[in-house]
C-alpha positions in Angstrom: 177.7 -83.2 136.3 176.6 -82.8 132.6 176.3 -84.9 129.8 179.1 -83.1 128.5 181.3 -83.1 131.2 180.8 -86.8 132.1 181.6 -87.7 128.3 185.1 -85.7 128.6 185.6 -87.8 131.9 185.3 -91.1 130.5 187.2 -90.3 127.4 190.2 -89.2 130.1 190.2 -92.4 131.7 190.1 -93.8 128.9 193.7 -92.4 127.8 195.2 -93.0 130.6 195.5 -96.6 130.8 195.1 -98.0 126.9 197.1 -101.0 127.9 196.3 -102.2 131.3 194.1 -105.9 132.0 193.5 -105.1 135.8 190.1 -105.3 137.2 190.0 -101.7 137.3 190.2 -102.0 133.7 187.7 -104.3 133.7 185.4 -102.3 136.1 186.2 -99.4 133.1 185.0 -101.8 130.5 181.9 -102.1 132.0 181.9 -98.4 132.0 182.3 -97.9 129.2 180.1 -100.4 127.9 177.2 -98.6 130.1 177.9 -95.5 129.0 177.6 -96.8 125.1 173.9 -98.3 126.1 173.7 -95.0 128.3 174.6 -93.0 125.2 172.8 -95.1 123.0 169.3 -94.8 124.9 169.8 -91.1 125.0 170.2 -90.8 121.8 166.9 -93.2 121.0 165.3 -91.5 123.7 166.0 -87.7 122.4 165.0 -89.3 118.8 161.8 -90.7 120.2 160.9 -86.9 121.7 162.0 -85.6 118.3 159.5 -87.7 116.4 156.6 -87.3 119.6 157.5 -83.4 119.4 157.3 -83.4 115.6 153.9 -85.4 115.8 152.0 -83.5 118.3 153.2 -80.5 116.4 151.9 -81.6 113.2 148.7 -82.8 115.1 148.2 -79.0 116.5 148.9 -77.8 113.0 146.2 -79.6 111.6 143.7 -79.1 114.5 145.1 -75.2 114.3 143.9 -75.2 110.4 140.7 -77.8 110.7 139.5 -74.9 113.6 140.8 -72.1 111.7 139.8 -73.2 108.3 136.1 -72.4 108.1 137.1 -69.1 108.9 139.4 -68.6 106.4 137.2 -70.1 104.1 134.2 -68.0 105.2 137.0 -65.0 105.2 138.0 -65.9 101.8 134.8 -66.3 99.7 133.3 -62.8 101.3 137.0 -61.5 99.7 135.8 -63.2 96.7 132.5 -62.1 96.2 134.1 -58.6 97.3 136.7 -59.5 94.7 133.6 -60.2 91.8 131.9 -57.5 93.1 134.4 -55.1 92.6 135.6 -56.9 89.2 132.0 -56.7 88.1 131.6 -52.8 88.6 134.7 -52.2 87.6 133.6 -54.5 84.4 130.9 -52.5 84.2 132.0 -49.4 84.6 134.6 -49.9 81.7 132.3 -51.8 79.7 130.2 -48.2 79.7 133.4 -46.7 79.0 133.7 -48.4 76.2 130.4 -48.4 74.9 130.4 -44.6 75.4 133.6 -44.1 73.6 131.7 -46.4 70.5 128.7 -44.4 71.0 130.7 -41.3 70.5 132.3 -42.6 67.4 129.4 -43.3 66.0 127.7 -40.0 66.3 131.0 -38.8 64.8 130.9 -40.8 62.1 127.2 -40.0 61.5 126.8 -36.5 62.8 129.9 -34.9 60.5 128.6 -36.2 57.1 125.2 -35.4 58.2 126.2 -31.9 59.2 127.7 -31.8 55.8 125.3 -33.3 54.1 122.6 -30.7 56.1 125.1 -27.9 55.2 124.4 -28.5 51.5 121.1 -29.3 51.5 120.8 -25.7 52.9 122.9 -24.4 50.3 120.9 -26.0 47.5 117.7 -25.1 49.4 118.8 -21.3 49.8 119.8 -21.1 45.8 117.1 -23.1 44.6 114.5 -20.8 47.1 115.9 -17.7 45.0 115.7 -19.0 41.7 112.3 -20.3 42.0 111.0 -17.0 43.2 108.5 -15.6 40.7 110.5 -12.9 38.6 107.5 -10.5 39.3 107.0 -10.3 35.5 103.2 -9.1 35.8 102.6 -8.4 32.1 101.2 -11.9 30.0 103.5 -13.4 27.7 101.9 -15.6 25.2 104.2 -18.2 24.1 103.8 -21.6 22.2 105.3 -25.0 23.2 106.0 -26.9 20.1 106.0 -30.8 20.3 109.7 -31.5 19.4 111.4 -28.9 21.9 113.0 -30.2 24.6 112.7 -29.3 28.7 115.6 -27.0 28.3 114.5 -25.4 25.4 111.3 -25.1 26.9 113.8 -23.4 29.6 115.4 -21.6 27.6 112.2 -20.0 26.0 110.6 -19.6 29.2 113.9 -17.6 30.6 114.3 -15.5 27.4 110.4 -14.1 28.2 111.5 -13.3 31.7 109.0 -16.2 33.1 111.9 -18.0 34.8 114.9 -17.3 36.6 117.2 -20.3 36.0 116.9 -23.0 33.0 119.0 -25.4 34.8 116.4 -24.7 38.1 113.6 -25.6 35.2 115.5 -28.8 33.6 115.7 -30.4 37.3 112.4 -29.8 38.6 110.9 -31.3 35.9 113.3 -34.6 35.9 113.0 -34.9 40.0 109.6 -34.5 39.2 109.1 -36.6 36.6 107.0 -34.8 34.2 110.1 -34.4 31.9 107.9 -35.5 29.4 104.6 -34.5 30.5 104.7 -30.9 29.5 102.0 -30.6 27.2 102.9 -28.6 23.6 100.5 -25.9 23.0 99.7 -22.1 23.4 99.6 -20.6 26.5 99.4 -17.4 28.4 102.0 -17.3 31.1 103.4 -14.1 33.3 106.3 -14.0 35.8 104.3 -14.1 38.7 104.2 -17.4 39.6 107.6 -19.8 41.0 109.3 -21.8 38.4 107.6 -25.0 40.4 104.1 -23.8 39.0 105.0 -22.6 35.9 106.0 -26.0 35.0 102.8 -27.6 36.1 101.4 -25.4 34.5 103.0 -26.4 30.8 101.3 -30.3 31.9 98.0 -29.3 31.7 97.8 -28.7 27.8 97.4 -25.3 25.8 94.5 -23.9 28.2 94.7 -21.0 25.3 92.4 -22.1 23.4 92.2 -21.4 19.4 89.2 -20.7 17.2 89.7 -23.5 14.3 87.4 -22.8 10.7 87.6 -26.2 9.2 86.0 -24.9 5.6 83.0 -26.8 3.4 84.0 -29.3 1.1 87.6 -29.7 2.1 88.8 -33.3 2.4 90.1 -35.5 5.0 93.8 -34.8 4.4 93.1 -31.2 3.7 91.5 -30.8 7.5 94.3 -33.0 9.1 96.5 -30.6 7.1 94.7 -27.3 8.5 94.5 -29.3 12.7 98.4 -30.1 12.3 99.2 -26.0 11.5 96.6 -24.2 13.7 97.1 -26.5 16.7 99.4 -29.0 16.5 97.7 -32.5 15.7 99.5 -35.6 14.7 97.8 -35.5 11.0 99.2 -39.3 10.8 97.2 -40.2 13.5 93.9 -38.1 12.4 94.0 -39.7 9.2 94.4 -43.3 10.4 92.1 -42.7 13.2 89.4 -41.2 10.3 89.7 -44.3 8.4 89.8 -46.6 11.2 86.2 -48.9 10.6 85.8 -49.4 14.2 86.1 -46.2 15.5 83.6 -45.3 12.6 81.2 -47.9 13.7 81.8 -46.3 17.3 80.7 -43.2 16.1 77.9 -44.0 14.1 79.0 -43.8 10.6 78.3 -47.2 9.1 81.3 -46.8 6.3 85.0 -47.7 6.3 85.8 -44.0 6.5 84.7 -40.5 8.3 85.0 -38.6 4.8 81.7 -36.3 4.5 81.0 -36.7 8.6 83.6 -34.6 9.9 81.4 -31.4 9.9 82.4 -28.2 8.5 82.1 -25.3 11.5 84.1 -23.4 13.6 85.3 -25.4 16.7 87.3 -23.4 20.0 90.3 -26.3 20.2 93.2 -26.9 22.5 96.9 -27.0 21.5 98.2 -30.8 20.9 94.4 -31.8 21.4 94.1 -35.5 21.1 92.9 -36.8 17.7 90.2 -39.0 18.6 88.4 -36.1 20.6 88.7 -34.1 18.0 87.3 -36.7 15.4 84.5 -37.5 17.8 83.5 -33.4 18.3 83.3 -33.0 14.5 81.2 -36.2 14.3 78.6 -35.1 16.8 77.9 -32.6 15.2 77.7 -33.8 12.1 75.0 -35.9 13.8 73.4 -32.5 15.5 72.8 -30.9 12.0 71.8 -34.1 10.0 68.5 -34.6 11.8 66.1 -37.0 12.3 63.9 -35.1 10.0 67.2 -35.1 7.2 66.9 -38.9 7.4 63.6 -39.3 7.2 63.5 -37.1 3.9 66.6 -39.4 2.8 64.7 -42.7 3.0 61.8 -40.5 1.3 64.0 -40.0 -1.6 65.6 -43.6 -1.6 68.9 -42.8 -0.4 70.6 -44.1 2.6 72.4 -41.5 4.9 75.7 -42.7 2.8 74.2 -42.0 -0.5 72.9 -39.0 0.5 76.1 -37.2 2.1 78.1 -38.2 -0.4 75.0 -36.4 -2.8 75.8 -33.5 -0.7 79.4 -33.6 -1.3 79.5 -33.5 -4.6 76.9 -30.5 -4.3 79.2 -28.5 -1.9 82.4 -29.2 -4.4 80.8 -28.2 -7.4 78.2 -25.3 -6.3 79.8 -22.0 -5.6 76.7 -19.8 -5.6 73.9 -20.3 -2.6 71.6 -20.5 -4.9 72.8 -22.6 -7.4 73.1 -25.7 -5.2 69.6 -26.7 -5.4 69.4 -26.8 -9.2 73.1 -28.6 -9.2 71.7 -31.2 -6.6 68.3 -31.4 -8.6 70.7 -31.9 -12.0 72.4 -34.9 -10.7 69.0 -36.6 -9.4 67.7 -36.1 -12.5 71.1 -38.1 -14.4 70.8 -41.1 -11.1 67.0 -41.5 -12.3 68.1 -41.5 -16.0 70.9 -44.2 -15.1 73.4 -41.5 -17.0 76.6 -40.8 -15.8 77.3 -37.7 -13.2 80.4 -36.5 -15.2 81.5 -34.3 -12.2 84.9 -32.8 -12.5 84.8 -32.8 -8.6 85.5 -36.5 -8.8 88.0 -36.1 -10.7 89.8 -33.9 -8.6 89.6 -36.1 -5.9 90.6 -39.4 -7.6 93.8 -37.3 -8.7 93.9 -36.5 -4.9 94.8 -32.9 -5.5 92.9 -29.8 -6.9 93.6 -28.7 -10.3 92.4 -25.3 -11.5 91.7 -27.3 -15.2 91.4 -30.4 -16.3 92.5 -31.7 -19.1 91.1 -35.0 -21.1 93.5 -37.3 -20.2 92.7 -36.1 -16.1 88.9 -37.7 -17.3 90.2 -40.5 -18.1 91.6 -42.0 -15.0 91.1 -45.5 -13.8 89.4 -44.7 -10.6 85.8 -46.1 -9.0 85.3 -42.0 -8.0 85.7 -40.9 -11.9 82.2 -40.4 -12.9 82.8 -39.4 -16.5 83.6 -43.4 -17.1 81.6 -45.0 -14.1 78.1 -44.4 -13.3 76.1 -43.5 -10.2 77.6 -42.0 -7.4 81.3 -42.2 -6.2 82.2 -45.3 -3.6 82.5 -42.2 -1.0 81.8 -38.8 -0.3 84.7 -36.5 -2.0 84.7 -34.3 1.1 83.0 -33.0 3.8 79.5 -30.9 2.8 78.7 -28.0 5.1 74.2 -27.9 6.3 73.4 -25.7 3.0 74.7 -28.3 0.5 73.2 -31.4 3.1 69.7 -29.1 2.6 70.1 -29.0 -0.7 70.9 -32.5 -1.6 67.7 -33.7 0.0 65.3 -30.9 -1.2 66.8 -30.3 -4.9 65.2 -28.0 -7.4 63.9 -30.2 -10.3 64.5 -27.6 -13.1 64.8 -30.4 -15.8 67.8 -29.0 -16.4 70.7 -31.5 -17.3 74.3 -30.2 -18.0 76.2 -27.4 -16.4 79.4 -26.0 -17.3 80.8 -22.9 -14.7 81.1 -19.5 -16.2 84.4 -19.2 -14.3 83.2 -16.5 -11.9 81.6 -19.0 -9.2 78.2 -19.5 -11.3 77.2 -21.7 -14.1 75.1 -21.8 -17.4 72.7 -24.7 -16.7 71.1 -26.2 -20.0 68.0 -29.2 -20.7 69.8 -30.5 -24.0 73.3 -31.5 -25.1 72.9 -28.8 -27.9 72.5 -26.2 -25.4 75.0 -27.0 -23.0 77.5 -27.5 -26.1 77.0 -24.0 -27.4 77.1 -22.3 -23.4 80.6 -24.8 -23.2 81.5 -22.1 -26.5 79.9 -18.8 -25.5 82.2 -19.2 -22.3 85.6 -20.6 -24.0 84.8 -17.5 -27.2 84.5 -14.9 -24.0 87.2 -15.9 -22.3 89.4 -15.5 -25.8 88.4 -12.1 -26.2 88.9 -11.2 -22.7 92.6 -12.7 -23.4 92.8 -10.2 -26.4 91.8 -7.4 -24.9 94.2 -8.2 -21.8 97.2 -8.5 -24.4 95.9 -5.3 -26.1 95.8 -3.1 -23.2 99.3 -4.1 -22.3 100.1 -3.3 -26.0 99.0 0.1 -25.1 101.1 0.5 -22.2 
């Protein structure tokens, strides 16, 4: 019999006889009583295997996993460092993805405006290449740079004579360049076989052409800075200061506030725009070269410093016209410095009115100057202008004629007289000629 069934069997008897105090009932007291413990154990009992059954399954549960886990742990770090492994290429791998992708970007953003950029340049290059090609010009064009044209003017003259092929071409070389204001007025000789690039180096080195200058005897400071400034473009400002500059005359030798009577009289081969000073410092050398030792000597002989004795020499050169006349003209105003008489040159005169006058009239000899020698005596504070060798030879080896008055004939020569008397009556001889030359001028026109 089963649990089950026994439990249905007590619960019967139980129904049958609610009511009944008999023995039997007792004896099914006890029964039931039994069957309560009975019950009551069984149900302890299968509570008790429940809780045994449930701990030694818990207990193989944790043995399973404290045998097990190593394993899994072992099993799960080589899945980790799989897992990082794989996370790091893959890492990797994007990360040179990406850096590839920037890269490209990069070079994008760099290559197109370079190719651009390079696309251009090669433009530029390619024009610039055929318009600095020589125009093939061979013939030579002689052409003058004056000092206040600009680069494109220079351009434009340098295009116009078929030198050039572009002005603009011109204009930017020379400001990339930056000899935008290094080209060099002057004269020069050019032809159209060489690039626009060496034509304009060309105009920096100065007029190469260079230009036969005659600086004439006798002319003055002023009047030679005047001649420099036409023939080959001086700065006559700058001559003139630099002339009268008493250090740079020191520095050349000339012990005097001015160069007035050095700057020698000759023929020089100059340069366009050649610089001042050089040009003051040729002229004084060889002033230097022609007045001698032998000249100086002969100076001291005579009592005259080299001063005194070129500015003897200039008054010589301004007043003799003849060769031959210069020697009795120097030996005439020797003669008045020994007699302590006054000079009474009209060449001073001329140059303490600072320009020439073809005559003089009385109030012109009366000027308030230190070079009028008709009111002071002995020589002028400076030479008048700048004597050429003959009147420099003459000055220091003077005819002594005893003559002591001239007066000029008007024809470049001069009646020379000893007395007062004599010059007096040649002064009228020449003014009575020169009124009957006036007659028989007006009379011939009469007759026409």
């Amino acid at each position: 019999m089963n649990k089950y069934e026994l439990r249905m069997s007590l619960y019967q008897s139980e129904n049958r006889n609610p009511q009944s105090n008999s023995p039997s009932m007792m004896t099914s007291s006890k029964k039931n009583t039994v069957y309560r413990l009975r019950k009551t154990a069984l149900f302890v009992g299968s509570f008790a295997y429940l809780l045994y059954s449930t701990y030694i399954l818990i207990l193989f549960t944790i043995l399973f996993h404290v045998l097990v886990s190593p394993f899994r742990l072992a099993a799960f770090l080589i899945r980790v460092r799989q897992d990082t492994a794989e996370n790091a290429e893959k890492g990797k791998e994007k990360e040179k993805r990406r850096k590839e992708k920037a890269t490209a970007a990069h070079l994008s953003f760099i290559l197109y405006p370079l190719c651009f950029i390079l696309l251009c340049a090669l433009s530029v290059s390619a024009t610039a290449f055929f318009l600095n090609r020589p125009t093939g010009l061979a013939d030579s064009q002689k052409i003058v740079i004056q000092r206040e044209m600009t680069v494109r003017q220079i351009g434009q003259l340098l295009r116009d004579r078929g030198l050039i092929r572009s002005i603009r071409l011109f204009a930017l070389m020379a400001r990339l360049s930056g000899i935008e204001n290094r080209l060099e007025a002057g004269e020069y000789r050019l032809n159209g076989l060489n690039t626009t690039y060496r034509t304009m180096w060309r105009l920096t080195k100065g007029g190469a052409v260079t230009k036969n200058v005659t600086i004439p005897e006798g002319r003055t400071l002023r009047e030679i800075a005047g001649i420099l400034r036409r023939e080959v473009a001086t700065d006559s400002v700058r001559f003139v200061a630099l002339a009268r500059d008493s250090a740079f005359c020191h520095e050349l030798g000339v012990q005097a506030s001015t160069l007035e009577g050095y700057l020698f009289p000759d023929t020089y081969n100059l340069f366009y725009r050649m610089d001042e000073r050089a040009i003051l410092k040729t002229m004084t050398a060889h002033f230097w070269e022609v007045f001698s030792d032998s000249l100086r000597q002969r100076a001291r002989d005579l009592g005259f410093s080299v001063h005194q004795a070129v500015i003897l020499a200039s008054l010589v050169e301004e007043e003799a016209q003849a060769p031959r006349e210069r020697p009795i003209i120097a030996g005439i105003f020797q003669r008045r410095l020994r007699l302590g008489r006054a000079l009474e040159s009209c060449a001073t005169v001329q140059y303490a009115l600072g320009r020439r006058k073809a005559r003089l009239r009385n109030r012109d000899l009366k000027i308030d100057s230190p070079y009028n020698t008709y009111l002071h005596r002995g020589l002028p504070p400076g030479p008048i202008g700048n004597p050429g060798r003959a009147a420099l030879q003459a000055a220091l080896y003077p005819a002594d004629e005893g003559y002591l008055y001239f007066v000029s004939r008007g024809d470049g020569t001069h009646i020379f007289s000893k007395s007062l008397r004599a010059h007096i009556n040649a002064k009228n001889r020449i003014k009575t000629r020169k009124f009957h030359r006036k007659d028989a001028k007006s009379a011939k026109g009469d007759r026409k």
